[in-house]
C-alpha positions in Angstrom: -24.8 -7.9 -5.7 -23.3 -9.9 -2.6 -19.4 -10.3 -2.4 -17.4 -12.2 -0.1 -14.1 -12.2 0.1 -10.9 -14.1 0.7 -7.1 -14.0 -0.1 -7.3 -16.6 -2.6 -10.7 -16.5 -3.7 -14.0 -13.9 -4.1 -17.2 -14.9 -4.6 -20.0 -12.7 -6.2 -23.6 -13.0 -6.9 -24.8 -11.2 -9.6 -28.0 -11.0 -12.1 -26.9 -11.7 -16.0 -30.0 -11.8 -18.2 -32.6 -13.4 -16.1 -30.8 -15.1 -14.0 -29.2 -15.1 -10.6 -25.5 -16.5 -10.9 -22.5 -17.3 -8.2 -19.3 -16.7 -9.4 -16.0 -17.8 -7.6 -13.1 -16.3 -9.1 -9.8 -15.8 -7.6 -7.1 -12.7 -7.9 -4.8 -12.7 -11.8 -8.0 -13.4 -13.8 -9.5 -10.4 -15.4 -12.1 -8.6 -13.7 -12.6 -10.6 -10.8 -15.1 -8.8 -8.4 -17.8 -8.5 -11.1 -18.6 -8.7 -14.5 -17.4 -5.6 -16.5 -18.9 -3.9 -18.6 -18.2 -5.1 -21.9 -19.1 -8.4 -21.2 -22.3 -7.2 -19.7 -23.1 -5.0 -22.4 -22.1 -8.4 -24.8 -24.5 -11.0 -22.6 -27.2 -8.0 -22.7 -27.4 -8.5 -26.4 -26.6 -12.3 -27.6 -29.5 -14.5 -29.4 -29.3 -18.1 -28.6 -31.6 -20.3 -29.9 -32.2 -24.0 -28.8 -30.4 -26.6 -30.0 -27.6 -23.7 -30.4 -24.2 -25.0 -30.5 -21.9 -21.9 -28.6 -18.4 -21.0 -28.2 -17.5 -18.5 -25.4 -13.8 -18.1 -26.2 -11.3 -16.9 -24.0 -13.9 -17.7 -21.0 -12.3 -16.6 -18.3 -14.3 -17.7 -14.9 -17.2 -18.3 -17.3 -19.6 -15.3 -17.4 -20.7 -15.8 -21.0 -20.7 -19.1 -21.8 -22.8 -20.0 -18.2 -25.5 -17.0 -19.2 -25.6 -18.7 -23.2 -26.2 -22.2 -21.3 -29.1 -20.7 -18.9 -30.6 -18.9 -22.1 -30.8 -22.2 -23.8 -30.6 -24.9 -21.7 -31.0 -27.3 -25.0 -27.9 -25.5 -25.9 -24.6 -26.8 -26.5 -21.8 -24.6 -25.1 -18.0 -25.1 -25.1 -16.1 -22.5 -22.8 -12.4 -22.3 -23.7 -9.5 -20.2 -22.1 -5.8 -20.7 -22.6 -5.1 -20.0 -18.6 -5.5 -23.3 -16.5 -6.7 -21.0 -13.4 -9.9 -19.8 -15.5 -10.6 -23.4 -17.0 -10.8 -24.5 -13.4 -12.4 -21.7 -12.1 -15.1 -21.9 -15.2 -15.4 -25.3 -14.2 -16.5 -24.6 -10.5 -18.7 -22.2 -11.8 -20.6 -24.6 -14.3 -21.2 -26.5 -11.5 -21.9 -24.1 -9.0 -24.7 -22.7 -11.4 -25.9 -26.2 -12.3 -25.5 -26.6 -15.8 -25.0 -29.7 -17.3 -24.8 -28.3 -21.1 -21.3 -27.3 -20.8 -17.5 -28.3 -21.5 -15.0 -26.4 -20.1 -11.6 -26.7 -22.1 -8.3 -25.3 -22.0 -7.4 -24.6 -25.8 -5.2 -21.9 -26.8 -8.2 -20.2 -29.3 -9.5 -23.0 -31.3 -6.5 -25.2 -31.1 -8.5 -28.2 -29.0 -11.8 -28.0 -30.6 -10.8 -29.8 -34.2 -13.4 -30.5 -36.2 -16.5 -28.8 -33.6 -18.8 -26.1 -35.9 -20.6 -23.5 -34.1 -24.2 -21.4 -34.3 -22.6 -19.1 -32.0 -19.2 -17.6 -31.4 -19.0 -15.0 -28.7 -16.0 -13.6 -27.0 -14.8 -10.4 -24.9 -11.8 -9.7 -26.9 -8.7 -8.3 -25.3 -7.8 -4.9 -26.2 -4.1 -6.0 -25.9 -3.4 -8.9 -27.2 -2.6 -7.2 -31.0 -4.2 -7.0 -33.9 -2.6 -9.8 -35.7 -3.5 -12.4 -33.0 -7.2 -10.8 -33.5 -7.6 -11.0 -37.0 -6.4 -15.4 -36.6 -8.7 -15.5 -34.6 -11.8 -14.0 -36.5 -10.2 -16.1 -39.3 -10.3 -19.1 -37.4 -13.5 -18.6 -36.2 -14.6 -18.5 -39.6 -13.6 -22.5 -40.1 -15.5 -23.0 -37.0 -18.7 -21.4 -38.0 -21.7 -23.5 -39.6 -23.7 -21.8 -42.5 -25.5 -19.0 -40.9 -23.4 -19.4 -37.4 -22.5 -16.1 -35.7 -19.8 -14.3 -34.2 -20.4 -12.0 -31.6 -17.7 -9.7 -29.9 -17.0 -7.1 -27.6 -14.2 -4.6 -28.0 -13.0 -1.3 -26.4 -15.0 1.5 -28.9 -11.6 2.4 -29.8 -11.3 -0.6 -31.9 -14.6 -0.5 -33.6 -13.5 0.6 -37.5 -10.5 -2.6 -36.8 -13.4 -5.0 -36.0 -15.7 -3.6 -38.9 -12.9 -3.4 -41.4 -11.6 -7.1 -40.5 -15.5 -8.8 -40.3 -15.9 -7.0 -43.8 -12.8 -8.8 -45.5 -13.4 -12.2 -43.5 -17.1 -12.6 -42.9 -18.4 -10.3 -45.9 -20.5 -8.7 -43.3 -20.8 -6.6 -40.1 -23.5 -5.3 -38.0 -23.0 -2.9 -35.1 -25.2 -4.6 -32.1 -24.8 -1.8 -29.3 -22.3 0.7 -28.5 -22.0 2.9 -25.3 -19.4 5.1 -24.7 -16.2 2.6 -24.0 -17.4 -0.6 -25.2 -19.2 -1.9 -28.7 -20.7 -5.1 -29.6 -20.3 -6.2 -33.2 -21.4 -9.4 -34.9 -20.8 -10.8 -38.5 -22.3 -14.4 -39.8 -21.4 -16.7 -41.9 -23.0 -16.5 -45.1 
């Protein structure tokens, strides 16, 4: 991995799935030197399928939802984040990784994407954003789901028995994907 730096802005190069990706990403935005772990760990073990239409939520400078759009580049993906400075900076990054199967939009959650249904839902969620705002968003997420669509998240371990207990009484269902020793992926569908 290659990083150059500035005051404002860092620039990495890094290997997710297959690829080689270049990430800009600036100073305030979470985990700006690399990709961390979780969402490593989350990328490591996402299916997309063609034709997939993908949420990454809460996007950040855009390491998931550019790795679902290289996995599938008949894929569909919508990359949303509340904070203006990681829409723009997810923008750059589409571009900078030419993709042309993404939209980049700020939304606070699912607040700007109306009436869009999903295959895939995948997000690195916040350890401290509460467990109320959490379990709106598993419950929108649910709306937002076609029949059979998937969520897929990443979480602290320490939160595992919250996610399992919450995708139970929403999705029905839960899975445990991967687990190492500070990070778990989980994933319910839509049945």
């Amino acid at each position: 991995m290659r990083t150059t730096e500035s005051q404002a802005e860092i620039t990495f190069e890094t290997r997710l799935r297959e690829f080689d990706l270049t990430f800009t990403t600036t100073w305030g935005l979470f985990s700006p030197k690399a990709v961390d772990a979780g969402t490593q760990l989350l990328i490591d073990y996402l299916v997309i399928d063609d034709r997939s239409i993908c949420l990454d939520l809460g996007c950040g400078y855009g390491a998931i939802g550019i790795t679902m759009a290289k996995c599938s580049p008949t894929a569909n993906v919508y990359m949303v984040d509340k904070d203006f400075v990681a829409v723009e900076y997810a923008r750059r990054n589409v571009i900078q990784n030419n993709l042309n199967n993404c939209q980049v939009l700020l939304s606070n959650g699912f607040s700007h994407l109306k009436d869009v249904q999903f295959d895939v839902i995948a997000s690195n969620l916040p350890a401290n954003v509460g467990k109320e705002l959490l379990q709106i968003f598993f419950s929108h997420a649910k709306k937002h789901l076609r029949h059979n669509g998937k969520i897929y998240v990443v979480t602290i371990s320490g939160l595992r028995e919250f996610i399992k207990r919450n995708f139970m009484e929403i999705f029905g269902n839960y899975q445990k994907i991967k687990q190492r020793n500070t990070h778990t992926v989980a994933m319910a569908t839509l049945v």
